[in-house]
N, C-alpha and C positions, 0 to 999 in steps of 0.2 A: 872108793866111795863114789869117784864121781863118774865110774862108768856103773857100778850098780845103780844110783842114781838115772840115766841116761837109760837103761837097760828097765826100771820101772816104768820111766817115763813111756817109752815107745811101746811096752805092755800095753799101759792105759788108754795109749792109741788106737794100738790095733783094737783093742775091747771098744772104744767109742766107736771106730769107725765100721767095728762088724754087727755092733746094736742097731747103726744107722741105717745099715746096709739091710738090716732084719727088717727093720720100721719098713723104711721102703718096698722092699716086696712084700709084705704084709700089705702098706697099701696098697700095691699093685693091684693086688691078688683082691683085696677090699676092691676096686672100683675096677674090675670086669666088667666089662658088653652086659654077660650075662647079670649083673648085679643092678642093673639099670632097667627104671619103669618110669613113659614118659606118658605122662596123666594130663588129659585136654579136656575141656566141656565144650559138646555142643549138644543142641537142640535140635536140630534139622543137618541133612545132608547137603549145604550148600555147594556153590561153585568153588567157595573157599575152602572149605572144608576138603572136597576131594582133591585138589590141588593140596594142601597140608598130609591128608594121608598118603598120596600119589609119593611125596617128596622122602615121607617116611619109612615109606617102605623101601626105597631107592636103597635106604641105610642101614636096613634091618632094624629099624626101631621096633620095644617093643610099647604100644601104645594101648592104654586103657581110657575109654571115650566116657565120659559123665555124661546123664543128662537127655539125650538120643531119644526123642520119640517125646520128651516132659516139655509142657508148656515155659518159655520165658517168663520169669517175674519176677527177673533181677532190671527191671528200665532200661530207657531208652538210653545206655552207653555210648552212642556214638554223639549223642549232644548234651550229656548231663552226665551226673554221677549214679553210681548203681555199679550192677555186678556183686552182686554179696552172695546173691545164689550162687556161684561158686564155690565160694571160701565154703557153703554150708556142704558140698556135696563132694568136695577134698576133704571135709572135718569127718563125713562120713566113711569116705572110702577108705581113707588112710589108717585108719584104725586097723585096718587085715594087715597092716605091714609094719607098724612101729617097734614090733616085738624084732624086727630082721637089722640087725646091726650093722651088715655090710652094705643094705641095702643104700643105693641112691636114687631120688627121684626128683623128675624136673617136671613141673607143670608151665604148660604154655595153652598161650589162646590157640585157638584153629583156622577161623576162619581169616583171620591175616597176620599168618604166620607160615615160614619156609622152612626147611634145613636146607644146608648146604652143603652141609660133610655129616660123619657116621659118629658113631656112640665111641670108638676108641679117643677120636681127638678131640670129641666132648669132655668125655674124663680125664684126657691127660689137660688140658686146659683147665679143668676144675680142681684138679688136685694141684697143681702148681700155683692154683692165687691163696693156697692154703689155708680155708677157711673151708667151717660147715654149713653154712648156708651162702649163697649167692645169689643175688636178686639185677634185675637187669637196672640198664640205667638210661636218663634221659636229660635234657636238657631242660625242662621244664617242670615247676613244683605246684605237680596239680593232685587233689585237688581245691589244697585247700594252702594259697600261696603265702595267709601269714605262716606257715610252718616255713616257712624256707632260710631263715636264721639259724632256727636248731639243729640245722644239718651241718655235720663236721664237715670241715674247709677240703677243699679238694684244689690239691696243686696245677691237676692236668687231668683234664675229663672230663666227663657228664658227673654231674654233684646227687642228682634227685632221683629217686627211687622209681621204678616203672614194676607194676606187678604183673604184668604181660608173661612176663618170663622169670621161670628164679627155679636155682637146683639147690638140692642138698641131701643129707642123709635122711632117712625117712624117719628116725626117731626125733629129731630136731625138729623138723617140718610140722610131725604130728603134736608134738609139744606145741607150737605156738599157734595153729589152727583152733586148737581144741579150745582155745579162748574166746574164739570167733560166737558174739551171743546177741549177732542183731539181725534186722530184716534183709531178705532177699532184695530188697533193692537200694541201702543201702550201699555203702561203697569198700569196693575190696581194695583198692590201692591205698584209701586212707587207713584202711585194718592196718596194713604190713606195714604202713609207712609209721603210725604210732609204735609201734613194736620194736622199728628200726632204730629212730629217736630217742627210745628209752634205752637210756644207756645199760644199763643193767642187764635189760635182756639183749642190748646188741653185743652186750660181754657176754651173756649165760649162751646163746645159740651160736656164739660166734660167726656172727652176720658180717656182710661186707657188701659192697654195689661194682657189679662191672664196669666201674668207671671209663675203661677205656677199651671197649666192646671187644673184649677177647674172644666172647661168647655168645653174648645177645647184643643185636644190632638194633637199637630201634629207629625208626626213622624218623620221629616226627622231629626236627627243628635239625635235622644232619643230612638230608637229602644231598647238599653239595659236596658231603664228605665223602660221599658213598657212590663208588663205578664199580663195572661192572669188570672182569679178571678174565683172562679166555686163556684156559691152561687145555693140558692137553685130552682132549673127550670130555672137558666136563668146566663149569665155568662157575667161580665164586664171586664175592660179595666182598670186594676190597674198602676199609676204611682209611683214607689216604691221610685223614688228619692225625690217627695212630700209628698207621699201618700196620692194620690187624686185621685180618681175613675170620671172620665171627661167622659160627654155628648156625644161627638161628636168626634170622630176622623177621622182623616184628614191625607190622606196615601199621603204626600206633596212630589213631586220632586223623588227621587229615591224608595221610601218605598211603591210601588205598592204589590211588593210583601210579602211585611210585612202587609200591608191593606188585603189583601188576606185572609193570614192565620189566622189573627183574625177575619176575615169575615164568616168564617168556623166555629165557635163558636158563635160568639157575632151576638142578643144579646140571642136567643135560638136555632139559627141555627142547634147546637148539645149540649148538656148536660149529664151527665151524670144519672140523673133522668130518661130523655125522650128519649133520642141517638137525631137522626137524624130529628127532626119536621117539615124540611121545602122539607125533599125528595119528599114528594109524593106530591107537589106542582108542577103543569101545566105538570103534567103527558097525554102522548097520549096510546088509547087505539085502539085496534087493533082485538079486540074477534071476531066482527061482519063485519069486512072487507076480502071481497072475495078476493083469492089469486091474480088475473088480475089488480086489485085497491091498493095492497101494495105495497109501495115506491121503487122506483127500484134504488137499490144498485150496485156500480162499486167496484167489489173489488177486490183489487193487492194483490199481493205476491210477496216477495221480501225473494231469497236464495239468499244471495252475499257472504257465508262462508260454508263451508261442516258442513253438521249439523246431529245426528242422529234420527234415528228412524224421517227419510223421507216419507214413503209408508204412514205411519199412519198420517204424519199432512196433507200429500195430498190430502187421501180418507176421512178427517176430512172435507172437504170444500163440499164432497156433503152428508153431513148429518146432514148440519144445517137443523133446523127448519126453516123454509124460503121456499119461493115458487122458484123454481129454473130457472121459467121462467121468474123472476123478477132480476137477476143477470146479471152480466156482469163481464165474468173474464179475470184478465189481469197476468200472469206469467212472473218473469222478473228470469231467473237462470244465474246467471255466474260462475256456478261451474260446471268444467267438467264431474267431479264423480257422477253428480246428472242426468245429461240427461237420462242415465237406467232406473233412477225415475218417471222422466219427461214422460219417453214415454211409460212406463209400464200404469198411471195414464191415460194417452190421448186413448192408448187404449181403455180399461175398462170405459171412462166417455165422449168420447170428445160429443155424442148424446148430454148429458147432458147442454153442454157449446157449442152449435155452433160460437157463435160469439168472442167466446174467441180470446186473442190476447197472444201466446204464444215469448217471446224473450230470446233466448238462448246465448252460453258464446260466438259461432261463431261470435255476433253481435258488440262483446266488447262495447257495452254500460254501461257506467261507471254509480255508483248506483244515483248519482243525477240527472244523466240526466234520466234513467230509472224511477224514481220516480215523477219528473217532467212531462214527458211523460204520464204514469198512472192519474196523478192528471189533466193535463190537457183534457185529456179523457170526465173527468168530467165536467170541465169545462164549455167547448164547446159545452154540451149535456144539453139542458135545462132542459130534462126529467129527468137527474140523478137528485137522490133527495138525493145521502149520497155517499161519497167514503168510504169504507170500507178499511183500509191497515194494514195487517199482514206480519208480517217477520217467515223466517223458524221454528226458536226455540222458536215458542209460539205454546203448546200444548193445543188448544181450547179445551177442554172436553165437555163445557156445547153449545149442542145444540142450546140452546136459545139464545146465547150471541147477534146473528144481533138482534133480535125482543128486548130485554131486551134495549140494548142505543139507539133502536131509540128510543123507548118508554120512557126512559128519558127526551126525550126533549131538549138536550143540543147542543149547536154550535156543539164544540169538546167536547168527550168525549172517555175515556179509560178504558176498563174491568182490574181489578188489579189484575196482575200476579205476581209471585216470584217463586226465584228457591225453590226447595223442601227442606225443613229443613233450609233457608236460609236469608237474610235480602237482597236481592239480589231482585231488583224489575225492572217494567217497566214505575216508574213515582220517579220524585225524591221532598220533599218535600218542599224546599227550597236551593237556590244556593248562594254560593262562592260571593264575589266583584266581582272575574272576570269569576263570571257566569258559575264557573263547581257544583258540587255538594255539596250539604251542607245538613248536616243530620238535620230536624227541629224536633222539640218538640216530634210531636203527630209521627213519622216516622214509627218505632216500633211498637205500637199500633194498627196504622192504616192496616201494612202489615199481623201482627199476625192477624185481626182481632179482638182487644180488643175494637177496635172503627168502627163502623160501617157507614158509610154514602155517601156521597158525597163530594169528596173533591176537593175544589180549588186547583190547584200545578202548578209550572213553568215550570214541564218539563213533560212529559211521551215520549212514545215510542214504539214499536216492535207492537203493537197494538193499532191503535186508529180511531175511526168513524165521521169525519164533514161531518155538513148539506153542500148540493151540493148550496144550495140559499146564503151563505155566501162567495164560491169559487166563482161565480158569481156577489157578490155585491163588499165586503170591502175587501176581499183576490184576486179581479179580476186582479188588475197591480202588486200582488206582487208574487217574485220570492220565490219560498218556500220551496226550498232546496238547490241552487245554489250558493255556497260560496265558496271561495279555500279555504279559512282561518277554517273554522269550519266543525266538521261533520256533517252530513245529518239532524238527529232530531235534534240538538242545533240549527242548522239554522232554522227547521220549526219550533220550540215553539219559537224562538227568532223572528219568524216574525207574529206569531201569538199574540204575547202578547202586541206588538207595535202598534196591530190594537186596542187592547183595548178587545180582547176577553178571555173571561176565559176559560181553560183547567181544565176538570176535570175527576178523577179517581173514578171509582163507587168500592167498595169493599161490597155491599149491595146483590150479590152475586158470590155463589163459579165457577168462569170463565175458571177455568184451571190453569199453571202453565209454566214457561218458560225453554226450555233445556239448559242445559249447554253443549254448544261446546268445551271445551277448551283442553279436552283430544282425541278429537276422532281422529282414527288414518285410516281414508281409502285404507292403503293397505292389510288390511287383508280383508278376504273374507266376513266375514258377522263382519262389525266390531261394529254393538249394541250390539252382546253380552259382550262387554269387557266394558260397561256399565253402569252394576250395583253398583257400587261404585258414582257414577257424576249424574246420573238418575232412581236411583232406583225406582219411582213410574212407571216410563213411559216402563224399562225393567222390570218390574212385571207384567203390562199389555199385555207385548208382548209374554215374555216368560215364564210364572209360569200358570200353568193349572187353566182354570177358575173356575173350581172347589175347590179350592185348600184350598180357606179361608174356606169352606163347615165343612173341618174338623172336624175345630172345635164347629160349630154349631149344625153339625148333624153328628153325628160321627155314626150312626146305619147305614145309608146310603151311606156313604162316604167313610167307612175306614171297609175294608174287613180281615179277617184271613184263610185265607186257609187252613193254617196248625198252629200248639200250635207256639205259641210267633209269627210266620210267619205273618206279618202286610202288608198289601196294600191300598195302596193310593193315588190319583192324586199330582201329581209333576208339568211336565214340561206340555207344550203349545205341539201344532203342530210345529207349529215353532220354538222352539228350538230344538225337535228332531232333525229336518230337517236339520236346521241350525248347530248344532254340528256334526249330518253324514257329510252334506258336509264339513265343516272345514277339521276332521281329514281325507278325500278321501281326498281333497286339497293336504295336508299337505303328505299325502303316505307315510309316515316313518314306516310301519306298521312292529312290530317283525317280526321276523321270528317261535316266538312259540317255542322256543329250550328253553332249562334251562339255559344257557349262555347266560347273558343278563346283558350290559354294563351299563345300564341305573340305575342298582340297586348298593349299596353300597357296596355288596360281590360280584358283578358278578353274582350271581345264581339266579336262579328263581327255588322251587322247584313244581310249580304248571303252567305250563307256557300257557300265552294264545298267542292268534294274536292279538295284542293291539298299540293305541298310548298312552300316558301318556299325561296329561294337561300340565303338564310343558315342554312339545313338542311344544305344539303351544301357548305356553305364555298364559295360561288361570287360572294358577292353584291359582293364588291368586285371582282371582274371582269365580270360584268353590268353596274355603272354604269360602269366602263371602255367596256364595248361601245354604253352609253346615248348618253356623250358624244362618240365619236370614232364613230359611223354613224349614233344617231335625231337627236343634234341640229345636222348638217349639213342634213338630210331635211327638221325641223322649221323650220328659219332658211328654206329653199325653198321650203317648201308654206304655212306661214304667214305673209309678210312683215310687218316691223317685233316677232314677239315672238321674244324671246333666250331660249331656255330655258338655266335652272342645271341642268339634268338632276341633279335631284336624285329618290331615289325610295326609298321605305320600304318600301311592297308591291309587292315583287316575287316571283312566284308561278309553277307549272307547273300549269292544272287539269287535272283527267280527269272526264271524263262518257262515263256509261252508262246503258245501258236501265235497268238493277238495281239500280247505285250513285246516282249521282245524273245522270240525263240530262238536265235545264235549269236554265237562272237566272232567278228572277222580275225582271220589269224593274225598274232602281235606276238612281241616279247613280252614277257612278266619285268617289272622294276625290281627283282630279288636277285638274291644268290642263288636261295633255292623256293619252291612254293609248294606249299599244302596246299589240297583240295578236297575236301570232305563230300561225301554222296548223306544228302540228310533225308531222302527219301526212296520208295524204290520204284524201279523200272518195272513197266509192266502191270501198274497197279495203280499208281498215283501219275504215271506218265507215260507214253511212247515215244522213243526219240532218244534226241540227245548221245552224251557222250564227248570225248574228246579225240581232235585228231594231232599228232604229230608230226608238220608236210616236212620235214629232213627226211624223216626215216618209213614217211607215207603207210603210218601205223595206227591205226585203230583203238580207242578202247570205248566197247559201246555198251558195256554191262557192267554200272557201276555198282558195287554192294552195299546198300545202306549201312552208314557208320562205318564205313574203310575210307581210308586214306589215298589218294596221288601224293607220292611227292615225284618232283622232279626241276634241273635246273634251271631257272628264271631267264638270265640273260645268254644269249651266243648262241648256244646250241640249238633249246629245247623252243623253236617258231609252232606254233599250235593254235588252232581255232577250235569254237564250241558248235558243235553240228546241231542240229537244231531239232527243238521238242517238238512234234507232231499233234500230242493229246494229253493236257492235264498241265499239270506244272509241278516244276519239278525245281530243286532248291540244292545249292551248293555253296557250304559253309570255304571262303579260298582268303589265306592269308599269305604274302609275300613277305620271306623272312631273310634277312638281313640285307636290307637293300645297298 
């Protein structure tokens, strides 16, 4: 009996456990890829929107679009309640599908909404919280928060309904829509959410809330929950307070810009395998397009601060790559220091720019209305096909930069600048609550360059390119810098992002770099030279001889000896010669060449010239700036094993003349070693002159404007200055480590 017994029993096992086994692949088989329809409404082709089908296709979704091309007039959603036009246009559609029993269907918003992963481990996620319908969840019970008692107690999770996101079988679905009997702009989350509440039906549809985002991530009030996973080729959406890796995320209510930044990754957007996989998507190409048929561009410029090294961003505008009969330029300057600028530039190009519209500081137009001004330009021109707007202190370098964004293909976009050596940029990566800066994640990264691509951001600035068909459609009634309250770009990214359009920053190439204002001091005479300290790449360009880096590359060619240890080599620019003769003429403090000479710390001078000293005209801690960062690379080269401290006390500009004083008896220098600069040239500005060496009774009597002498100061190197004949002639000599 009790093995018959024993022997029934294990019968009625194996029967339950091959019923169960039946159920199960029956479900399986029920929730297929192919059994799955994921239903979204929009209105318009946003930036969000293609980003959402971009992410969907990645996964083979199959997606049917509500809506597409139908005026909104479900309200303003993102500050009020509304949205019912949905529910009406699911109560419509779903009706083709209620009759399908196996079918499943998940409706989600579009325009801020991701996938992350594919339709398999959607379903296998959905069929394991074992329920027929599933509605996303959220931390918050809106919109109507006395309901927020009636919601059954939740142990561990989000408690409150979010109708953003929710799957389930289509006949369920269709069942509780089809109750749906109010206006378009009433609200779709309180619809689902009474339905949910009611106990009855939350028994009849067997409803349940992704309490703890297996599936739907929403972000509003979990932002700190949620990092970002970097697996292999492809990157998810971890929730660290679950730890649960969710489907779909849903950038709900305030978290647009949290949706962003993970939009920038997730779900191969960028990796660290691949970088950037989705750049070179809906790229325009321009090889075979004649210069009369390229997009014709309006581009401002905007000085509204004294900025330096002016001459060079001005003459930067006619040497883009660009056809220049396809431009339109608009100058808006309200600095009075810069009209010299202004007019020196107009001279030399205005051929260039006939139609330009020049507005000066006479005008006092304040910078938003002059920006306003400029962008409506655009506007109004149906032909413009992109505004182009740059501010003073962005030093475009790269030619290419117009052809490069438009060629991107983006509404808004901005070429990524930073100050030089600095974290200092013109996009910022994430903001504040109250909407000023916030340093995000990838920030760093992105600016050094360790991350390359395209990136989503809230803010940019001093340089940025929109299509002109966007100032004309959905930017057309809005004011886009005109705020008392906020400054100029806070107001344009802030009215940009409320249209729903994305800003983005290209670092996919090297654009340039942006100046630092904040020391220049305009009343000195040439006042870029006083910084190489705040802009050293940009005074390296202007004032260190082009040559210069040659040095060290080809030192046969580059670096001469005229005489034993006697070294020559390119130094300074044309322009700094120039620019340091006129300072110290400016400046006229010139000795008088006696041996009594107040300036030195015994009074005597036992070798005396006609000279100003740097620390004359405020220059000398940027001369030993110039000593150690170009003579004592030159020096460690040309002399090996001696390390100069570039250190140096007299430093000096002389002048010699037939009348004044046209030579120098021979003496030793007070250095280790000395530099001697030629700041003008022979033959032109003088006859004469020269240096002798009586050891080695050696000559050098053709000095090269903007080349160097170096050679030994004490012992060896006894030398006098041979005397100028005609004109005057000027030599920059520092004595270095004495």
């Amino acid at each position: 009996m009790i093995n018959a017994a024993m022997s029934s029993a294990r019968l009625l096992g194996l029967l339950a456990l091959a019923a169960l086994l039946s159920c199960s692949a029956a479900e399986q088989r029920r929730l297929s890829p192919e059994n799955l329809l994921v239903i979204t409404a929009a209105t318009e082709e946003t930036d969000g929107f293609r980003r959402f089908m971009r992410t969907a296709r990645e996964f083979n979704y199959t997606v049917k679009i509500l809506g597409l091309g139908e005026e909104w007039k479900g309200g303003d959603v993102a500050r009020t309640v509304g949205g019912g036009q949905k529910v009406r246009w699911l109560k419509k559609e779903i009706l083709k599908h209620s009759d399908k029993d196996d079918l499943v269907i998940m409706f989600v918003d579009s325009y801020d909404v991701i996938f992350t992963s594919g339709p398999e481990e959607l379903l296998h996620k959905f069929s394991r919280l074992g329920h027929r319908v599933v509605f996303s969840a959220e931390g918050f019970c809106w919109p109507d928060q006395r309901l927020a008692p009636k919601y059954p107690v939740v142990h561990t999770g989000k408690r409150y309904l979010n109708s953003g996101g929710f799957i389930g079988f289509a006949q369920d679905i269709s069942a509780m829509v089809q109750q749906w009997k109010y206006k378009d702009n009433d609200d779709d989350q309180l619809f689902y959410t009474k339905i949910y509440l009611d106990k009855t039906q939350r028994t009849k549809f067997n409803i349940t809330l992704d309490h703890r985002s297996r599936i739907f991530q929403n972000l509003n009030g979990a932002i700190d929950e949620v990092v970002l996973k970097f697996e292999r080729a492809k990157v998810r959406v971890r929730n660290v307070a679950y730890d649960t890796l969710p489907v779909v995320i849903h950038g709900n209510g305030p978290t647009k810009l949290q949706l962003n930044y993970l939009g920038n990754y997730v779900p191969t957007a960028w990796t660290y395998e691949n970088g950037c996989s989705i750049c070179d998507d809906d790229l325009l190409f321009f090889n075979d397009v004649p210069d009369e048929e390229m997009p014709l561009v309006y581009i401002a410029v905007f000085i509204e601060h004294a900025t330096p090294f002016m001459d060079e961003f001005l003459d930067r505008l006619t040497t883009l790559n660009y056809p220049i009969e396809r431009i339109r330029l608009f100058i808006h300057n309200n600095v009075v220091y810069h009209e010299r600028h202004i007019q020196r530039f107009w001279e030399r190009h205005k051929s260039l720019f006939p139609d330009a519209l020049l507005v000066g500081p006479e005008e006092n137009l304040q910078e938003d209305q002059a920006r306003n001004m400029a962008i409506e330009a655009c506007k109004k021109d149906p032909e413009c096909d992109y505004y182009f707007s740059i501010d003073s202190d962005v030093a475009l370098t790269n030619p290419d930069t117009l052809r490069i964004l438009i060629e991107e293909n983006k509404s808004v976009i901005a070429p990524m600048l930073s100050k030089h050596g600095k974290l200092w940029s013109n996009f910022w990566g994430a903001l504040s609550p109250e909407g000023f800066y916030a340093r995000s994640e990838d920030y760093i990264e992105i600016v050094q360059g360790k991350r390359i691509g395209l990136w989503n951001v809230p803010y940019i600035t001093q340089a940025y390119l929109v299509r002109g068909n966007l100032l004309r459609s959905k930017l057309s009634q809005v004011s886009l810098y005109v705020d008392e309250e906020m400054d100029v770009d806070m107001v344009f990214c802030r009215r940009i992002r409320d249209q729903g359009v994305f800003m983005f920053v290209s670092n996919r190439d090297e654009f340039g770099r942006l100046v630092s204002s904040a020391n220049f001091n305009t009343s000195r005479l040439h006042p870029d030279m006083w910084q190489i300290f705040d802009n050293p790449v940009d005074w390296k360009e202007k004032y260190v001889h082009e040559n210069y880096s040659k040095i060290f590359e080809d030192e046969k060619n580059f670096v001469e000896q005229p005489c034993p240890d006697v070294y020559w080599f390119p130094a300074f620019s044309d322009k700094m010669c120039d620019h340091l003769v006129e300072t110290m003429e400016d400046n006229g403090q010139w000795s008088g060449g006696s041996h009594k000479d107040e300036r030195l710390a015994g009074g005597y001078e036992n070798v005396p010239t006609v000279d100003i000293h740097m620390n004359q005209v405020g220059f000398e801690k940027e001369w030993l700036k110039f000593l150690k960062e170009y003579i004592v690379p030159v020096t460690e080269k040309l002399y090996p094993g001696y390390y100069p401290k570039a250190q140096a006390i007299m430093n000096f500009v002389v002048r010699y003349r037939p009348d004044e004083q046209p030579s120098l008896r021979p003496h030793h220098d007070s250095s280790t070693f000395t530099i001697n600069i030629a700041l003008n040239n022979k033959n032109h500005d003088y006859e004469g002159g020269g240096c002798r060496f009586l050891r080695y009774d050696c000559k050098v009597e053709s000095p090269r404007k903007g080349w160097s002498f170096m050679h030994p100061g004490r012992l060896t190197h006894y030398h006098e200055g041979l005397p100028t004949t005609r004109g005057t002639r000027y030599i920059m000599v520092s004595f270095v480590d004495p």
